[in-house]
N, C-alpha and C positions, 0 to 999 in steps of 0.2 A: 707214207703208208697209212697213216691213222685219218687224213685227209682223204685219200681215199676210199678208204672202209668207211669213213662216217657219209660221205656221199653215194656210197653203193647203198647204206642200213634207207636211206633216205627216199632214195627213187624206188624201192623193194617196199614202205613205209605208204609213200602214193600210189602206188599199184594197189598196195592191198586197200586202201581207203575208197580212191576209185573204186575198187571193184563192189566192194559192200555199199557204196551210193548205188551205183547199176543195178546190184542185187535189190534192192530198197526198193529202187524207181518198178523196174519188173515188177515187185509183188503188189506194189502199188496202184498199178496199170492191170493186172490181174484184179485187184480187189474191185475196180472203180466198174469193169467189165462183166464181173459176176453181178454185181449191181444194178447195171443197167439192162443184163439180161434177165434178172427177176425181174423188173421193172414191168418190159417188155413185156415177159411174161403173160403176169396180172394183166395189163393192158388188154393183151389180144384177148384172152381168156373171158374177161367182163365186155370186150367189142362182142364177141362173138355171141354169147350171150345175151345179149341187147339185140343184137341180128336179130335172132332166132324167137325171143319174146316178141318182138313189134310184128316179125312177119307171120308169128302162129295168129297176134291181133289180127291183122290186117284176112289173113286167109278165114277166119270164124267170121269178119263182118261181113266180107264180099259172098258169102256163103248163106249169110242167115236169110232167108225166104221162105214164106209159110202160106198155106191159103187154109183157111177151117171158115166153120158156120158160128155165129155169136148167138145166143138165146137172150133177147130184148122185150122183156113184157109177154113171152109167150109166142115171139115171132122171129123165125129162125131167118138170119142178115149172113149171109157168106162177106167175109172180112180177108183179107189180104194182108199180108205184112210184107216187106222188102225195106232191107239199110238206105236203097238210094232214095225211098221218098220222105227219110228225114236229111236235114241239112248237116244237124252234130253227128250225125254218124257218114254221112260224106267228110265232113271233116278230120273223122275220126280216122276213116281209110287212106286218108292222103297223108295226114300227119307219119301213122305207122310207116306207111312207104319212105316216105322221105326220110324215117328215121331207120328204115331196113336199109335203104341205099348210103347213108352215110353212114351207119357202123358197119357194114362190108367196105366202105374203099379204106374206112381207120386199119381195120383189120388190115386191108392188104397193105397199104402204107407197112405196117409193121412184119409182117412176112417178106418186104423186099426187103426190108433192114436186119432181117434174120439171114434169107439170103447172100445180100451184098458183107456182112459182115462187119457193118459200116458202124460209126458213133448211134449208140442207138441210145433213144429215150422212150420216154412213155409210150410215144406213138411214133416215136420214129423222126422225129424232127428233129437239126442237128443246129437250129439259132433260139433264142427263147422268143423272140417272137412269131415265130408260127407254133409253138406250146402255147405260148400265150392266144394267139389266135383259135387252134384248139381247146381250148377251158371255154373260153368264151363261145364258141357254136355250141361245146355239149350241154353249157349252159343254158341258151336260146331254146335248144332239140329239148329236152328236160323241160322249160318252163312250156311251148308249147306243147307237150303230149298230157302235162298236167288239162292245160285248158280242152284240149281234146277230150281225154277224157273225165271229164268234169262235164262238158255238154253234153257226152254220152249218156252219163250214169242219169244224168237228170231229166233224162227222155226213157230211160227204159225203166229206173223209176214210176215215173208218171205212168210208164203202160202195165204196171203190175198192181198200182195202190189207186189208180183213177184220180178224177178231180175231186179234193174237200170239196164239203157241203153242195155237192150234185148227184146226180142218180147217174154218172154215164157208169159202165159197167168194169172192170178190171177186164183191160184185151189179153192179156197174158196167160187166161186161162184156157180159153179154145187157139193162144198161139204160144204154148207153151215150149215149143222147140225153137222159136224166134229167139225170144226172151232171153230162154237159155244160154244160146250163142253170143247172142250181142250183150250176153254178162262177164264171161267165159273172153271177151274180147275184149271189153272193159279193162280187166282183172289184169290181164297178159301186157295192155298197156300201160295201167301202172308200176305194173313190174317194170318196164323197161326203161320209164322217169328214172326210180330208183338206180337202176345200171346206168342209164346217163347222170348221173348226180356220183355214183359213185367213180364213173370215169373222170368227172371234173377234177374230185379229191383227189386221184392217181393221177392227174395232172398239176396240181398243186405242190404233192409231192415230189414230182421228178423235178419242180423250177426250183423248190428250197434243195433237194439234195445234190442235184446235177448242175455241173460248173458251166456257162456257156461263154465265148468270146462275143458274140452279139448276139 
């Protein structure tokens, strides 16, 4: 009888052990899931975000066009302005596209993983090598919108203060709604480095916090 009963306390003993491991594992798998869905979160929130800066850039450059008259010595020069007949600011247009069209597919990446309800990470990737793949393009996308716009500002610059030590005139003043725009365009593209650079960090962190098999 006592052999008995100490073998019933027993198997009554591993039930309840098992079960508080199960209960363990659950909360555990609940924690790592909240986790990844703030992650997520942040992610899509700073994509979208980045979207929406590059393409307001991009919509103020393709937009800036002016015609006004220049007063030069007393004789009135009708002048023209348009983004396409500078180079950095063609450059400038492409860069923002290319950076609207890839923080819209990060985003959907991440709204399918919202969706499917699948292992989610920063962007949705479920090996660290396409995380790691991603760090590295938002890096690339970031360094060139710096260069982008860096050849902007140094053109529109130029068209507000003129050439040191020459007489040409400041174009900025009879194209003063040019200027405007392609500053306004400028501006919205450095914002959007910054959200690329911040997206890097939010992909930094999911590869230190998030566990992957390969």
């Amino acid at each position: 009888m006592k052999s008995e009963a100490a073998m019933v306390a027993a198997e009554e003993a591993n039930i309840e052990s098992g079960g508080g491991v199960a209960a363990a594992t659950m909360e555990e798998e609940k924690r790592l899931l909240r986790t990844r869905t703030r992650d997520a979160a942040y992610g899509a929130a700073v994509r979208a975000a980045c979207a929406a800066a590059a393409a307001v850039s991009m919509s103020m450059m393709v937009t800036a066009e002016e015609t006004a008259e220049l007063d030069l010595y007393g004789f009135r020069l009708p002048v023209s302005s348009k983004w396409s007949y500078s180079n950095s600011f063609v450059f400038l247009v492409g860069m923002t596209a290319a950076t609207t069209a890839y923080s819209l597919l990060q985003l959907l990446l991440t709204m399918l993983g919202f969706l499917k309800k699948s292992k989610i990470t920063t962007n949705t990737f479920p090996s660290r090598n396409m995380a790691w793949l991603t760090f590295t393009l938002d890096q690339a996308f970031a360094y060139m919108m710096v260069s982008a716009g860096s050849a902007a500002s140094g053109v529109t610059n130029l068209n507000r203060t003129g050439i040191r030590h020459s007489r040409l005139p400041d174009f900025c003043k009879p194209l003063r709604g040019f200027c405007d725009r392609t500053a306004v365009a400028i501006s919205f593209a450095f914002l959007s480095c910054v959200l690329l650079a911040a997206s890097a960090i939010l992909d930094v962190l999911c590869l230190l916090n998030h566990h992957y098999r390969y």
